[in-house]
Residue, then its C-alpha position, 0 to 999 in steps of 0.5 A: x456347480x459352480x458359482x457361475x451356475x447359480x449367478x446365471x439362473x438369479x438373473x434370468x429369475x429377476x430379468x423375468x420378473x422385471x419384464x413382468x413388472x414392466x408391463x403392469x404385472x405384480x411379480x410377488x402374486x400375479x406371477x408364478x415362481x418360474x421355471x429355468x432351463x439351462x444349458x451347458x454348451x461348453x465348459x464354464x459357459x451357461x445358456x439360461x432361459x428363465x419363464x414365469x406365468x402371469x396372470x391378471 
């Protein structure tokens, strides 16, 4: 896999973990450690989708 890959999957974890915390979520124990789809529509080219679960 390339580094690409890898990039793409950190920052979709974090960019959810920054919503959650946005809106008054602790990420660290209110939130599960997520799931993330990901997708290769063409060569070099990663479609992300990143979902955790919070809970209050």
């Amino acid at each position: 896999m390339s580094n690409n890959y890898f990039t793409a999957l950190f920052n979709a974890q974090n960019n959810a973990r920054s919503l959650a915390s946005a809106d008054g979520f602790e990420p660290s124990t209110q939130c599960s450690p997520g799931a993330s789809f990901v997708r290769q529509p063409l060569p070099g080219l990663y479609s992300v989708q990143a979902q955790i679960i919070c809970t209050r």
